[in-house]
C-alpha positions, 0 to 999 in steps of 0.5 A: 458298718454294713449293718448301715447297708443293710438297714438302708436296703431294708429302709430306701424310703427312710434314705430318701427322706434322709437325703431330702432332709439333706436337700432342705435344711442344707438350702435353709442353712445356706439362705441364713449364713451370712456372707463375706470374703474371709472368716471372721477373726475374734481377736480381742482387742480394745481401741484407746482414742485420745483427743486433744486438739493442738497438742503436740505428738510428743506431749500427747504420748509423753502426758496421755499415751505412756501414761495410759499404757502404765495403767493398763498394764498394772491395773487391767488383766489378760493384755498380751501386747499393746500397740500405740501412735501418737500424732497431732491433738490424737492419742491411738492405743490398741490393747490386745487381750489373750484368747478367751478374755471377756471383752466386756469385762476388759473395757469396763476395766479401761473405763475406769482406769481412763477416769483416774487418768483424767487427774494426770492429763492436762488440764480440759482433757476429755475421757477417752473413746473406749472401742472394742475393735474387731478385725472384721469390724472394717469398711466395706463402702464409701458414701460420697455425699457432695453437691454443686450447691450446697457449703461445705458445712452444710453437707456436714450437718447433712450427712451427720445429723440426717443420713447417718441416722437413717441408716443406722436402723440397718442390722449390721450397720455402723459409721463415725462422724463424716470425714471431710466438710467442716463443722458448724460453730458460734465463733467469738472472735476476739479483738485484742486491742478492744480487750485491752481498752476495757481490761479484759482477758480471754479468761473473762470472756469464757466465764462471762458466756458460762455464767450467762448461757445457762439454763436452770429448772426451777421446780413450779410456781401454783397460783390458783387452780393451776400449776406452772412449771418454771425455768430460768432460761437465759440462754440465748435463743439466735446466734445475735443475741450472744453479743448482748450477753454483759462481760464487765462494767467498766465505769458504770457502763456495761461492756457487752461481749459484741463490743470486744468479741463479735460472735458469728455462725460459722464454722470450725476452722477446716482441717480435713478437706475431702475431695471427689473428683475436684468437687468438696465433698464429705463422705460416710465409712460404711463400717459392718458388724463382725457378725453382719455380711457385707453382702447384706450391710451394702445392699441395705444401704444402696436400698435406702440412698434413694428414699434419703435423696427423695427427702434431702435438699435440691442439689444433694448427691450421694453416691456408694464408691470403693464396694467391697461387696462387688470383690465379695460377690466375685470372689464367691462366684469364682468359687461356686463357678470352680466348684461346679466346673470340677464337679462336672469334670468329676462326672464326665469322667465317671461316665467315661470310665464306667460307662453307665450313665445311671452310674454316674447318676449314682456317683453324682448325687453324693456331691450335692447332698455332702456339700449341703449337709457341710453347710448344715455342720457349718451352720452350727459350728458359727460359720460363714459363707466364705472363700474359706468354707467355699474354698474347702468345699471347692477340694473336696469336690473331688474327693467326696466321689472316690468312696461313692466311686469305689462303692460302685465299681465293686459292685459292677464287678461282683455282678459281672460275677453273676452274682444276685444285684442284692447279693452284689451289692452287700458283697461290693459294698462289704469287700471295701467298708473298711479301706474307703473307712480308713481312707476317709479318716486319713484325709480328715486326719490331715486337717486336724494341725490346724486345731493346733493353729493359733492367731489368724491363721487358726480363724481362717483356715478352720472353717476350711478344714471342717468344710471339708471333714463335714463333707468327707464324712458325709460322702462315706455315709452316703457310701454306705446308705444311699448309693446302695439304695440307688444302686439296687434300684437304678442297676439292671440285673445281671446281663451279658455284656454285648457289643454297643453299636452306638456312637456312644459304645464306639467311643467307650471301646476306643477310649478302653482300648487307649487307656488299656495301652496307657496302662500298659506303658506305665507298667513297661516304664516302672518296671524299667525303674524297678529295675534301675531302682539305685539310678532312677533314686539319685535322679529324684534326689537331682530333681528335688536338688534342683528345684528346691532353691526356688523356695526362695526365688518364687517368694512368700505371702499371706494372701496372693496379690488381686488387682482390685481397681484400687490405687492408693498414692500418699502425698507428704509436702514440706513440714509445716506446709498449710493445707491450702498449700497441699490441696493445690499440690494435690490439684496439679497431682490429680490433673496429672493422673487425668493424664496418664490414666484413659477416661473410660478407665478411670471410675472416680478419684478422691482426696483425703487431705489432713487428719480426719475425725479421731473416732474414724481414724480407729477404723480409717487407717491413715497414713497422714499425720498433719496438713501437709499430709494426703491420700489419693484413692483413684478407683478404677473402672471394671476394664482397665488395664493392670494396675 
């Protein structure tokens, strides 16, 4: 590698450029990647949702979930497992896939295969939502929309047909039907006795208003010089008219369908009550793309909320609860924050030890320069600004100056040899090409087992570890080219060291007098325990005796325990208990967490009682299965005491 050296000594304008190049592309590969808490995680698979309201968790997995599971396994290829629930009226199936399947080419297969089940399932079962579900396809906010005016209904209709769609122009941006609210609908209700007088069924009523609510295109009528388009159009135009619609003639009489069934614009019986704070309320997922930052995703939609309100009815409110972009942009700070104190640290002691500031310039400017050209191979590689990436980068700071470090400490000792500063440099820099080569390979070497990986563990710790090789072996490039370039710039010729009578020199002779002593005391110390080498072993071995039974005592996990703010309750009344009946428990259970948590810690609470819409639940996990079910999601304040 020294014909590196040389080149870079005979080209230190092509070195500056070099590092410039490092500087912007490095800058600009920063500005375009993405930015989230972990990695993204590509496992493919597919979300089955049945729906079938009314029918019961058993005959929805015995008629439509088993049912399902048998055909995918004989008809689709490439399922590793499948995993289903079957509750009230909905069906949920996840279908994973072996690594590297084509996930398009497995929901056409779904598809399909779902179409030929339709003949099975009971009679008025719709086909199935086919969804390709991503692990970072998740919620990354909550859209409360409530008002003190508005109906329940109306705040549906509202964030459904007005304020999803504004937002669904933002790249990365996606959301099911709001949860909570209920659904405008034209209701007949029927009159049993009225139908029994005129000898009617519900099943004449259903025909009569599909025979008689239709729209038919009729081609055209020409009739002079113009042509006409015509259209038999005998839908109803208001909500009244469908009590005219005839049903029966019954002794010559007509029976109208108000006269046995008076219709109404109402709305869906409510079976998904949502709540912020006592208010009725409905609420948005504000879901992002596994391609798309959440940092991105939730700054566009809190961008947009005030032009929505600018246009919305009096009285409605919108309001963005649960960010998960506030823990994102912590995370990445605390990150960035450790990164730079560790770098600095570095630095400090590089003066100490060397003491020469434009030594640790030299040593210095290997971090930054190794860092942004790791975010280049980052870039390329498909990644993104993560704890992971960061967390990598973050380890290697401290590393990424021993080449550099080592470089420049041969060099000062060749010089201090009276040694020529270019004939210092290429003996410094030849004496150590091959120690620093072999130490920065071993330390990528270390991270090669997690190509090995499989599952999650391999999408969140890859980006991790070629953090850190991009930045190892760009630190040994910079050994080789630009730290001597600098060095045959910034280094004085050869000088006789003299005494500095400055604050500065005093500590440096102080400090090299006590690390001198250290030094020496180490040396006392392991020449004791050479001395008593079969003594000082059973006195390791006692030491990793005694300490090897804590492996079970301090635990294990995935991912270490945050304290978000976040507190999750689930509430389970009686079976059977009406939902009316649990929102008054889930009353009485919220007045009394007003109690024990402080006002100024409490930021907002929310309920969620029942099921909500079967689309959502595939990217809402919910623990409720019924009406007598609830969740209580209590979010707390910035300062609050440990939840």
């Amino acid at each position: 590698m020294m014909w590196l050296v040389r080149l870079a000594l005979r080209r230190p304008l092509s070195v500056a450029v070099m590092a410039l190049l490092m500087i912007v592309l490095g800058g600009l590969s920063f500005g375009l990647m993405n930015a989230d808490i972990f990695p993204a995680i590509n496992i493919p698979v597919v979300m089955v949702v049945w729906s079938y309201p009314g029918l019961s968790a058993v005959d929805m997995e015995r008629r439509m979930v088993i049912i399902s599971e048998r055909a995918f396994s004989t008809t689709v290829n490439g399922i590793e497992h499948m995993e289903s629930q079957s509750i009230l009226g909905i069906g949920l199936i996840k279908v994973y896939f072996q690594p590297g399947t084509d996930i398009g080419a497995a929901i056409a297969q779904i598809n399909s295969v779902s179409e030929t089940i339709l003949r099975q399932c009971p009679q008025g079962t719709t086909p199935p939502n086919v969804i390709s579900y991503n692990a970072a396809n998740v919620p990354v906010a909550q859209l409360n929309i409530y008002s003190d005016t508005l109906s329940q209904q109306q705040l549906f209709d509202y964030g459904l047909n007005f304020i999803r769609l504004q937002l669904f122009t933002i790249p990365g941006f996606s959301s099911p039907a709001p949860i909570g609210g209920v659904q405008r609908a034209v209701v007949a209700n029927l009159d049993p006795q009225r139908l029994y007088a005129n000898n009617l069924s519900p099943v004449d009523i259903g025909n009569a208003l599909a025979s008689s609510n239709v729209v038919i295109p009729s081609g055209t009528a020409r009739m002079g010089n113009y042509e006409y388009d015509v259209d038999l159009n005998y839908s109803p135009a208001k909500v009244s008219e469908f009590n005219h619609l005839p049903v029966k003639v019954v002794n010559g009489i007509p029976v109208f369908l108000g006269d046995v069934a008076p219709v109404s614009d109402t709305h869906q019986p409510q079976e998904n009550v949502v709540r912020i704070d006592g208010r009725p309320a409905t609420f948005l997922l504000v879901i992002k793309h596994a391609a798309a930052s959440t940092l991105s995703v939730v700054n566009a939609v809190r961008a947009r909320i005030p032009g929505i309100l600018a246009v919305a009815p009096k009285g409605l409110k919108a309001k963005l609860t649960f960010d998960q972009s506030v823990f994102v942009r912590a995370a990445l700070w605390e990150v960035v924050r450790e990164s730079a104190m560790a770098a600095g640290l570095v630095a400090l002691m590089v003066l100490i030890f060397t003491g020469s500031p434009r030594s640790m310039l030299i040593v210095i400017t290997s971090i930054p320069l190794s860092i942004f050209t790791a975010i280049i191979g980052l870039k390329l590689a498909g990644q993104t600004i993560n704890t992971m990436t960061l967390g990598g980068v973050a380890l290697a700071v401290g590393m990424l100056v021993d080449d550099a470090t080592v470089e420049i400490e041969n060099i000062h000792r060749n010089h201090s040899m009276h040694k020529p500063l270019l004939v210092a440099i290429l003996d410094g820099a030849s004496q150590i090409a091959t120690p620093t080569l072999v130490g920065t390979l071993s330390i990528c070497i270390v991270f090669f087992p997690v190509v090995l990986m499989t599952g999650v563990e391999r999408f969140l710790f890859t980006p991790l570890a070629l953090a850190v090789v991009f930045a190892m072996l760009t630190s040994y490039l910079l050994s080789r080219t630009l730290v001597p370039t600098m060095a045959a710039y910034l280094l004085p010729e050869w000088h006789e060291e003299s005494a500095d009578a400055s604050r500065w020199g005093r500590f440096l002779q102080h400090f090299e007098t006590g690390f001198e002593r250290v030094r020496q005391h180490y040396a006392d110390v392991l020449g004791i325990v050479i001395a008593h080498r079969g003594l000082s072993l059973i006195v390791i071995a006692l030491l990793i005796a005694g300490t090897a039974p804590l492996m079970w005592v301090v635990g294990e996990d995935f991912f270490p325990t945050v304290d978000a703010g976040l507190l999750k309750l689930h509430v389970r009344a009686p079976s059977g208990t009406r939902i009316e009946r649990t929102e008054w428990l889930v009353d009485n259970i919220e007045r009394s967490i007003r109690k024990i948590i402080p006002a100024d810690e409490l930021e907002q609470i929310s309920d969620d009682l029942d099921l909500p819409q079967p689309y959502a639940i595939a990217f809402f996990p919910t623990d409720n299965i019924g009406p007598q079910d609830a969740e209580i999601m209590i979010q707390l304040t910035a300062k609050h005491h440990p939840s």
